[in-house]
N, C-alpha and C positions, 0 to 999 in steps of 0.2 A: 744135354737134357738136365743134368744136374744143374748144371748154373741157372737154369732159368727155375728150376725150382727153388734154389736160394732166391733165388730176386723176388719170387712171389709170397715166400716166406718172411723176407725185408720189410714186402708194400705191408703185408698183412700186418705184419708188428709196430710199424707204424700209424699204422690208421688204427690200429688197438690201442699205441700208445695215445693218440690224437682223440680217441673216446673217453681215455683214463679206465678204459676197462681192463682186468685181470683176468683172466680164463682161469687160472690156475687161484683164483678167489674168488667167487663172485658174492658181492653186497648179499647179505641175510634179507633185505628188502624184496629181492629177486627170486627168491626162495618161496616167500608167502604169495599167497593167492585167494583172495578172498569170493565165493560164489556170487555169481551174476543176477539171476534171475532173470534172465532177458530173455522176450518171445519179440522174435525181429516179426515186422510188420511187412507183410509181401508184396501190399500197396502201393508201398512208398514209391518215389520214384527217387532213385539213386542220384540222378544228377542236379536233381535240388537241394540246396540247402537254406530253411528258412532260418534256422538260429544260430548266432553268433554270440561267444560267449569265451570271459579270460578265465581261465580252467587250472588250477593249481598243476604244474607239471608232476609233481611226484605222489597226485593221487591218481593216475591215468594207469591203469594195468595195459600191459604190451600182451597181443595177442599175436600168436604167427596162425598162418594158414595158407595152405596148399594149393592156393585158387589163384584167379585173377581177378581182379577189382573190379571189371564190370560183370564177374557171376554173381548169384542173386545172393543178396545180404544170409540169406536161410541158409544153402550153401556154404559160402566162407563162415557162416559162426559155428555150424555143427561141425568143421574140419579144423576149427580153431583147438592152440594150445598154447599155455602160459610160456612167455619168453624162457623161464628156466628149461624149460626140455630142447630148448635149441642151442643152450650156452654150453652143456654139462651133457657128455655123452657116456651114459653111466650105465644104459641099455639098447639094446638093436636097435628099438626105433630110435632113440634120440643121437642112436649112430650117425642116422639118416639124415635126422631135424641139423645133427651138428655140419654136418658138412656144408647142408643149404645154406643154415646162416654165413659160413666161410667163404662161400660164393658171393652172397648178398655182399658180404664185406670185402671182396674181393673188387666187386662191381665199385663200390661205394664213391661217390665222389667229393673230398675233402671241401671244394671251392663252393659246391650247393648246398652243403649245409653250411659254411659259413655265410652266406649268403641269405638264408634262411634265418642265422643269429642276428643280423644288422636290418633284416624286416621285422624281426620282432620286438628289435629292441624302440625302432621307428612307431612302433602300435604301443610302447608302453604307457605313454600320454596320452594318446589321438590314434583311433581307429582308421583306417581307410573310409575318403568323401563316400564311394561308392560301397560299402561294407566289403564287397567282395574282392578279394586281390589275387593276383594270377596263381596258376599251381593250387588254390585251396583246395583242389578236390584229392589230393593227394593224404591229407591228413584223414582221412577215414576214422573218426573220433568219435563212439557212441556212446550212452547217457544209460546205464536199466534205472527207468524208474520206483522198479522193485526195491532197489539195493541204496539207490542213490551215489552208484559205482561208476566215473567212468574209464574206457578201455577203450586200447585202440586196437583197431585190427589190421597186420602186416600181412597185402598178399604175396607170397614168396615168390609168386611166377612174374611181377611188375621186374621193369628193367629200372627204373626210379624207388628208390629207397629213403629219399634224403629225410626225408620228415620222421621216418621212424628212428634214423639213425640221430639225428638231432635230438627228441627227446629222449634217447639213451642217454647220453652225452651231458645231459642238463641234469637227467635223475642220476646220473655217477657222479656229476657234479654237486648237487644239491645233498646227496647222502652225505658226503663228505665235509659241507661246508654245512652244516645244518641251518640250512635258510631251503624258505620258500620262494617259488620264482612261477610266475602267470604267463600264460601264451595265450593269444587273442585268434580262436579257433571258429570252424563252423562247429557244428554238430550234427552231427548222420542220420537221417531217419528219428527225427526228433521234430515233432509239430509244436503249434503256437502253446503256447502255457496257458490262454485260454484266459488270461486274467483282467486284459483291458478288450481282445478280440474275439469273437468265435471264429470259426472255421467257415460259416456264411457269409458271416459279414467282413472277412477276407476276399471269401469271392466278389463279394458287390462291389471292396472297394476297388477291385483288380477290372472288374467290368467299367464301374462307373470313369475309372480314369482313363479310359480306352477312349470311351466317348469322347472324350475332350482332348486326349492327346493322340489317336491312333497307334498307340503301342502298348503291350501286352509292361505293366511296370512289374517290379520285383519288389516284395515285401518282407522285412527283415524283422524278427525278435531281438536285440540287442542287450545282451546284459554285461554291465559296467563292472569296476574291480567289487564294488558296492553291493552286486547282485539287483541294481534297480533295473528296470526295464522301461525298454526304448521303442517306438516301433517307427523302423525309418525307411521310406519306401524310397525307391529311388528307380529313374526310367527316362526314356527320352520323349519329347514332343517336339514339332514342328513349330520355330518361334518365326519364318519368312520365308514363302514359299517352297520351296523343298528345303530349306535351310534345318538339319533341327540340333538340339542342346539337348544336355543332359540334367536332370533334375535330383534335389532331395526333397524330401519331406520328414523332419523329424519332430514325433509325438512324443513328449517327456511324461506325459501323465493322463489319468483314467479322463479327467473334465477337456483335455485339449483334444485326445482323440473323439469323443465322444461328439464336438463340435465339428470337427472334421468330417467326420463319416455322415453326420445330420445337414452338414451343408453341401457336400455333395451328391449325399442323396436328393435331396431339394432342385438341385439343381438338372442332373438325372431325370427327374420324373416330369419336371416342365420342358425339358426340351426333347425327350421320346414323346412325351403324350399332347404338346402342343409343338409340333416341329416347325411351322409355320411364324409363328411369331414369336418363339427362344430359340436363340442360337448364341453358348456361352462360347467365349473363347477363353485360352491360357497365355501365358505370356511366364516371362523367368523374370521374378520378382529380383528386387535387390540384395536377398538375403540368401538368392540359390536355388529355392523354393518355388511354387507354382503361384502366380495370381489367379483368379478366374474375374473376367470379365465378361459382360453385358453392354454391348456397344463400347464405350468408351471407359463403361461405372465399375471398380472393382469391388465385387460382391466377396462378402467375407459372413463370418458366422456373426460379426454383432451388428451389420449392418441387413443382413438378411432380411429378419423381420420387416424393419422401415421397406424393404426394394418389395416384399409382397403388397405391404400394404400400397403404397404408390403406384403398383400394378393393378392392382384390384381399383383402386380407384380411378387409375387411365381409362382401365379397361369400361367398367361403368359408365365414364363421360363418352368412350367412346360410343357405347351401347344409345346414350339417347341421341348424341347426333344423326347417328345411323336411323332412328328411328321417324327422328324429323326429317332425313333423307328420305326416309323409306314413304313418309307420307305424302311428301313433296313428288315423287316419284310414281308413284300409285297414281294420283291425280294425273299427271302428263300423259300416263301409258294408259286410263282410262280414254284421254280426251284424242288419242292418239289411235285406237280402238275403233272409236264412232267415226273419225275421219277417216277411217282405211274402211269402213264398213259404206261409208256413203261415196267414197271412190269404188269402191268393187259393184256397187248398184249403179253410178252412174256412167262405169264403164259398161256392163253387162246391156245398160239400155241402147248404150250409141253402136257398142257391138250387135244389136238385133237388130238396130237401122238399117246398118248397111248391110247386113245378111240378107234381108228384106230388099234390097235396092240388087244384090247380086241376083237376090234369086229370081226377081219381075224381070233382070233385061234377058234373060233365055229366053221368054217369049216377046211375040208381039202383043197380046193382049197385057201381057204384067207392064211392059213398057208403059202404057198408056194408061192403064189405071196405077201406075206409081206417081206418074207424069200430072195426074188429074186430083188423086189426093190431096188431102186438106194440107198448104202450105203453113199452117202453124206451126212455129219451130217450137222445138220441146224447151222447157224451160229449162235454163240451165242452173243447176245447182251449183252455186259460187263460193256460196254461204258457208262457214263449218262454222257448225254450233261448240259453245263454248262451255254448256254448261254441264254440268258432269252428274250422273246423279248419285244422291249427297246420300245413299243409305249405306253408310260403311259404319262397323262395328266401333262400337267406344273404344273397347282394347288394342283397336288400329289405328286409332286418333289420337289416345291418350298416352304418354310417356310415363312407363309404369313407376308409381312411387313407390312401391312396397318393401324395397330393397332394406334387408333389414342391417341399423348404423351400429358396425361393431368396433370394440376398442382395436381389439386384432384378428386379423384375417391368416387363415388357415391356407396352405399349398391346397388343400382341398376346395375353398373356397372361391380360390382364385382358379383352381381348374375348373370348376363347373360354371363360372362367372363366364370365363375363356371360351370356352364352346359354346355358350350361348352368342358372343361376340362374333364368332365365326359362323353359329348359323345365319344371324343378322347378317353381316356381312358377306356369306354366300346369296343371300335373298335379294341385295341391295345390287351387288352384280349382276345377277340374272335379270333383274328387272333394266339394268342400263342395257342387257343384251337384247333383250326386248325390244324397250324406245328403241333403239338401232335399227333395229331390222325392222319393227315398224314404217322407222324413216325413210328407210332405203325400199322397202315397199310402197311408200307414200309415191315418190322419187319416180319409183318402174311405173306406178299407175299415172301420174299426171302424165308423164311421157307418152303412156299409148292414149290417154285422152286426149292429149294436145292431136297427137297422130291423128284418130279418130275423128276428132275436131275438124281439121286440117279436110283429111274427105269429107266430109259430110258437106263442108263448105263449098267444096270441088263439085258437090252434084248439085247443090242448090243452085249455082250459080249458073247452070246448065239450063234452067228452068222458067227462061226468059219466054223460050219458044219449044213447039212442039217439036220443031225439024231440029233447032239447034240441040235439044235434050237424045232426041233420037242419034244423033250424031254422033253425039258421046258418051251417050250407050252401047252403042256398035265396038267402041274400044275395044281393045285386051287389054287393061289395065291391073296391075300386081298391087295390091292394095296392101302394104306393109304397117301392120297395124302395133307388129310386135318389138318394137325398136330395142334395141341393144343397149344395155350401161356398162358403163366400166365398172368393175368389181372391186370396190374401193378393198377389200383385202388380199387384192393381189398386188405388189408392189415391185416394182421397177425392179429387176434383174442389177444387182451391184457386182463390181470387183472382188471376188472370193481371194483371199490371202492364206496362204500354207501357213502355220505355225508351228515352229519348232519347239519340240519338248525334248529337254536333255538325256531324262532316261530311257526317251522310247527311240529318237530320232537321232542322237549323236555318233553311233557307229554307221548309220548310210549317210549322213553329214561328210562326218571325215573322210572317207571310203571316197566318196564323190568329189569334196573340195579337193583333195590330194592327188586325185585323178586329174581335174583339169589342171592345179597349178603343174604340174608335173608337163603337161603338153604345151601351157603358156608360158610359163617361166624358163625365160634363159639361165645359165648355171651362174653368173653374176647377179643378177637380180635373184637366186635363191641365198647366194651369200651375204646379199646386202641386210637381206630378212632375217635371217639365221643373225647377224649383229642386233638388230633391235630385239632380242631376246635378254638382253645383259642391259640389267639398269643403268650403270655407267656410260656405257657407248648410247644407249637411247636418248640419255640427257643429255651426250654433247652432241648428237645429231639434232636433235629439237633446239641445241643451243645454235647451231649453225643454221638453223630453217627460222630462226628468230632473230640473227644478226646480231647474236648474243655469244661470241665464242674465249669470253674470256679464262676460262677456266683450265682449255685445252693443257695446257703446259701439265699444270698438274696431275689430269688427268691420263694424261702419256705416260706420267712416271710410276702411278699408280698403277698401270699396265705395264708397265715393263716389272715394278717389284713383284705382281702375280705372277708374270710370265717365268723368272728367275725363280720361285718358287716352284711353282711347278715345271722346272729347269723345261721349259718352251722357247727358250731365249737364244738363240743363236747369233753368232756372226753370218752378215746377209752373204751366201752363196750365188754365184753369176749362173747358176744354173741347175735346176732339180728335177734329175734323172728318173726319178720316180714320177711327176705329174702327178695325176690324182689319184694313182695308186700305190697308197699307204703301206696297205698289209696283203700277204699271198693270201689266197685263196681258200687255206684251210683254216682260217681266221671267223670264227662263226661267232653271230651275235644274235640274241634275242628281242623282239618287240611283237608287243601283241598277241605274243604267244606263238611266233610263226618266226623262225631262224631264216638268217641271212648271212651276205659274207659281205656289207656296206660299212664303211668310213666313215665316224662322227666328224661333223666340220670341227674345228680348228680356229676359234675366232685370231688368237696371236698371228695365223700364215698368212688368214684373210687380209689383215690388216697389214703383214709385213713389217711387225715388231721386233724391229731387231736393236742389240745396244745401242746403237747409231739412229737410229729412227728421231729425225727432227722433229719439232712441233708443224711445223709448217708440211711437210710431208703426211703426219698423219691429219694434217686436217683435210690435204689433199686426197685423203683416202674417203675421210665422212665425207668430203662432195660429192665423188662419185658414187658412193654409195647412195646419201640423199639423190642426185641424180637416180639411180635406178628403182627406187622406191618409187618416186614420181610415176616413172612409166610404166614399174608394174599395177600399180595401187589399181587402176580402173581396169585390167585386165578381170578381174572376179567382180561375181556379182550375186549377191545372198539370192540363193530359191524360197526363201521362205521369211516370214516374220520371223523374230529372232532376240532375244533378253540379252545382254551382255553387262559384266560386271568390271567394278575396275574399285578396290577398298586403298584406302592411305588415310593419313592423319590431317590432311589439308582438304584444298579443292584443286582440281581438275584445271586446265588451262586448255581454253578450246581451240586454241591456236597449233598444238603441239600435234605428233603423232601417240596415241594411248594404245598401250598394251591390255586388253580388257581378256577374263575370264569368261567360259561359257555355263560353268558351275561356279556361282555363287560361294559355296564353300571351300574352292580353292582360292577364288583371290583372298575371303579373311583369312584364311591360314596362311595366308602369305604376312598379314598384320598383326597375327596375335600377341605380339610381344609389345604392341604401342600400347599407349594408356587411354589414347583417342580414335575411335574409327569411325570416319564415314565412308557410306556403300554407295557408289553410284551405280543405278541401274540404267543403262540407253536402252530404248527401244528401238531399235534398227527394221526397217522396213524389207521386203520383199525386192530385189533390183539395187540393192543398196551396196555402193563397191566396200569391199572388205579383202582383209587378208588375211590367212589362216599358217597356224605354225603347226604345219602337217609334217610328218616321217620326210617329206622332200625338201625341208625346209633344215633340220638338222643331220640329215645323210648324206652325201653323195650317191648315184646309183647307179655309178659304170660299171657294176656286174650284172648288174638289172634284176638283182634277189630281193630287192627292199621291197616291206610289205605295205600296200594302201594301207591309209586311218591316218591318228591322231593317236600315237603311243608314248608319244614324248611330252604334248604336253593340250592341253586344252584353251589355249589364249588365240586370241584373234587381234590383227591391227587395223586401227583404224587411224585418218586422217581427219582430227575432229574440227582442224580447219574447213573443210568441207561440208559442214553441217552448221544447220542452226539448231539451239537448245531451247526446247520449254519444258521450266519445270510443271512437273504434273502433280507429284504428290509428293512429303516429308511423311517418312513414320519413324517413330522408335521402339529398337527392341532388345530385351537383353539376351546374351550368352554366357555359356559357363564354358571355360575352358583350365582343364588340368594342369597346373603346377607339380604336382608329384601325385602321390597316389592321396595323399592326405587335403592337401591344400588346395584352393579353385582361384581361380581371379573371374567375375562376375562384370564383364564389361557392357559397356553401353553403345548401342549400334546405331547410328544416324545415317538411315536409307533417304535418298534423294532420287527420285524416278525421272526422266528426262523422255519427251518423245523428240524426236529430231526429223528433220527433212533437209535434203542435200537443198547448197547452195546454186542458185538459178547463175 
């Protein structure tokens, strides 16, 4: 027991000596305490921090307190006490306070606060891209604005100390060396300064960027060693279909934010209050930053102006064409009106004909005076008048001029312009729905005319003679007057296709695919598969299916230097006792969150890499492999439509077998390190043979614990000799991807879409 309290007495003196602090002296610095004046805000919420800010280290008073750091700010300050009552135990309580400290320091871990010196010393130039860096919330750093004091507060019950313990260490530093030294901090319960933003137009701008990007951004106050101020918002958006990036935006000054918040508000109010006809998009500018775009046009704060007024004035021309429609229109469904009205009179007449001819053959006497009736046929109306009558309003004729010509047009101007376009334009619809059904009314009535026609002629004709008319009176004849049309908007019944969506549908995907190849697949053709996972062997398999295998040699020895490293390298044994079981049973591995007791393949055994392994040998091995790819390949067959990815710095060879992604964002993260990326997209059909690198693909499962999915990785193979390629579509888009915590590289993405159909 005593030794171990020397040893704890050693650490301690150590990590004392490693602060440069004296217990048995403590800095006169340490001593003084000047009053706060701080009333914490109960509002706040704790795990935000909007301001960032480099903070002189040895004007920060150290506060301890008896709490833990997520109890409420009110709490930890009213149980707060100045660092000297935990250094110096001069009374019962600071008996108390002292030992805590000794604990803390006990806990303390040398390697995190140096760790903490070498990030700070990184932020001395250049702030973090993102402002915020991991662990900040640990510095609990607040501001009284009363005092213009700041202090930190230490909770004594955190099992992390290192930030309080670092800026010890800086201010025993700093006392001694009389120099000043800045750490690039948040600040606690400390809102915007208020001097370029209010706390509404915070929210708007936190709403308005939602709109556009779908994510909630984060908005920073930043102040420089200068004390200027920044306001840098930073957030993700979606730059290619689920694809997204990370964004900044940085506001140097009162006139560029002032631009900023005024053209996104702009933008905002046109596309909630006209959603129909604005829909901006974003995109990641060159600089890191957001574009907003309008179809194709990047809408910015000095082009603004110009894109209203060219909308206002589209909008306008659109407004008279629509109107010469609308009169053009009007006319037709007038002349369309009188011709359905002299269809429905000259059916109602033929339809009272033959009601009249039904109703005489019941008797004998109606037979005879139908039969004796004036044979004058009714005249037929052929004719459709053309003329329309012409008393329509001037204001329905006229294309109004009154529009009054202004130098510049106002978002108000153009909204009230807008909705008048849209009622035109609702009007102009209705009215083509009209003619429609007009026509198709026209359509139904000639038909039972013609019908009606059809008999009437059927009884005249009967009316040669008495006997022969009587004759064919006596009939039972079903007089179908009301013929049937096809319903021109009901449409032909098509081939319905499943479509797969990655976040909704890839774990019953995997689940399924893994389940069949698991019943189709032999344990050789899952080996052969499990090799095309490894870029090198893929390319001398594709080398060998193109009668291209010059490189083999090489690439043998380049597997064997791996295999040697990862001492995989054996002399070939005449016989392995083991078989496919590797490891006993108590050998537990995880996928997917579900433990098992299965063997990852082995590509070096598959292949039989051993020092001796000829060239000629292993190419004997890509045959048979090639060979069993061949005969699994059309064993599966896609249930659904289906997006597949596949990113490199070239193009694609449609001859080859391709290893594609089914998230987009893992093939680029397979590229991000190129300086060029193009994304190919296939769309792969419904029935379309594919092959998946499912848990059966890289396990064995002679214990039978392997669990269905896709835990290892999400790529699919295909054979893109067996397709043809059309491209569909080229887009370009950029991303931001992380260099360190400071630095981005802003790359440019070259998507190419392709639809394909197997080869006949």
């Amino acid at each position: 027991m005593p030794k171990n309290t020397n040893e704890n007495l050693g650490d301690i003196k150590h990590k004392l000596d490693f602060l440069g602090l004296n217990l048995d002296k403590i800095p006169k610095e340490f001593k003084e305490y000047e009053y706060l004046d701080f009333k914490p805000s109960r509002n706040y919420e704790e795990n935000l921090y909007k301001v960032y800010k480099y903070v002189p280290i040895n004007k920060i008073q150290i506060l301890l307190t008896p709490t833990n750091r997520m109890d409420t700010l009110y709490e930890k300050y009213s149980k707060s006490s100045p660092i000297y009552n935990y250094l110096v135990p001069d009374n019962e309580e600071n008996v108390l306070n002292h030992t805590t400290f000794l604990k803390m320091l006990n806990d303390m871990n040398i390697q995190e606060i140096e760790n903490i010196e070498q990030e700070q010393k990184r932020y001395e130039k250049n702030i973090p891209f993102k402002i915020k860096y991991s662990d900040n919330y640990l510095w609990q750093i607040y501001y009284s604005e009363a005092t213009g004091i700041y202090f930190m507060l230490v909770p004594t019950k955190e099992q992390d100390s290192s930030t309080f313990f670092y800026i010890l260490k800086k201010q025993l530093e700093n006392s001694k060396k009389k120099k000043e030294e800045e750490i690039f901090v948040p600040i606690s319960n400390l809102e915007y300064s208020r001097e370029y933003l209010n706390k509404e137009e915070v929210q708007d701008i936190e709403k308005y960027l939602w709109l556009f990007t779908k994510d909630w951004a984060n908005i920073y106050e930043v102040h420089d060693r200068n004390n200027d101020i920044t306001i840098q918002i930073v957030g993700n958006t979606f730059v290619y279909e689920k694809i997204q990036s990370f964004y900044k935006i940085k506001l140097d000054n009162k006139e560029d934010i002032a631009k900023f918040y005024k053209l996104i508000k702009a933008l905002f109010i046109l596309q909630t209050e006209l959603p129909h006809n604005y829909k901006f998009d974003v995109q990641i500018s060159s600089k890191g930053d957001l574009d907003f775009l309008y179809k194709t046009k990047i809408i910015n704060y000095d082009n603004l102006s110009s894109f209203i007024q060219e909308e206002y004035k589209a909008s306008l021309e659109a407004i008279k064409n629509l109107k010469v429609e609308e009169k053009s229109l009007k006319e037709e469904l007038e002349v369309l009106k009188i011709l359905s009205n002299k269809k429905d009179k000259e059916y109602i007449y033929k339809e009272k004909q033959i009601a009249t001819f039904l109703e005489c053959k019941k008797s004998f006497l109606g037979k005879v005076r139908y039969f004796f009736k004036g044979k004058k046929k009714n005249k037929k109306e052929n004719e459709v008048v053309a003329e329309v009558t012409k008393k329509e309003e001037q204001e329905n004729n006229e294309i109004e001029e009154d529009e009054e010509i202004k130098e510049y047009y106002t978002i108000d101007d153009l909204l009230k312009l807008s909705k008048n376009l849209e009622k035109i334009d609702t009007l102009v619809k209705n009215m083509k729905l009209d003619i429609n059904a007009l026509k198709r009314k026209i359509e139904l009535m000639d038909t039972k005319i013609a019908n009606a026609d059809t008999y009437i002629k059927e009884i005249e004709s009967h009316k040669k003679s008495i006997f022969e008319f009587w004759k064919f009176a006596n009939k039972d004849n079903v007089l179908a007057l009301n013929e049937g049309i096809e319903n021109s908007n009901i449409q032909n019944l098509v081939n319905l296709h499943k479509t797969f969506d990655y976040e909704e549908d890839f774990e019953d995907f995997a689940n399924a695919i893994d389940k069949i190849q698991r019943n189709n697949f032999e344990k050789q053709e899952c080996d052969s598969i499990y090799l095309m996972h490894f870029d090198n062997i893929l390319k001398d398999i594709n080398s060998i299916k193109l009668d291209n295998n010059n490189d083999l040699e090489k690439s043998l020895e380049q597997l064997k230097d791996e295999a040697e490293r990862e001492e995989m390298l054996f002399q070939k044994e005449e016989f392995d006792i083991f078989g496919g079981i590797v490891e006993d049973k108590t050998k537990i591995s995880v996928l997917n969150n579900k433990k098992h007791r299965e063997t990852k393949k082995n590509k070096f055994k598959i292949l039989d890499i051993t020092k001796n392994t000829t060239v000629q040998e292993y190419q004997n091995k890509l045959i048979s492999a090639l060979k069993n790819l061949n005969e699994s390949y059309n064993k599966i067959k896609l249930d659904a439509d289906m997006h597949i990815y596949m990113a490199c710095d070239g193009s694609i060879n449609g001859k080859e077998f391709g290893v594609f992604n089914i998230n987009p964002e893992n093939a680029l993260n397979k590229c991000k390190e190129l300086d060029k990326i193009n994304l190919y997209r296939i769309n792969l059909k419904e029935n379309m043979p594919v092959i998946a690198f499912s848990n059966i693909i890289f396990y064995d499962n002679f214990n039978k614990t392997l669990p269905l999915g896709m835990g290892v990785s999400d790529e699919i193979l295909i054979d893109m000799n067996q397709f043809c390629f059309e491209l569909k579509r080229q887009k370009l888009f950029r991303i931001n991807y992380s260099k360190d915590d400071i630095n981005i590289d802003t790359k440019i993405i070259c998507v190419y879409e392709y639809d394909v159909e197997e080869v006949k």
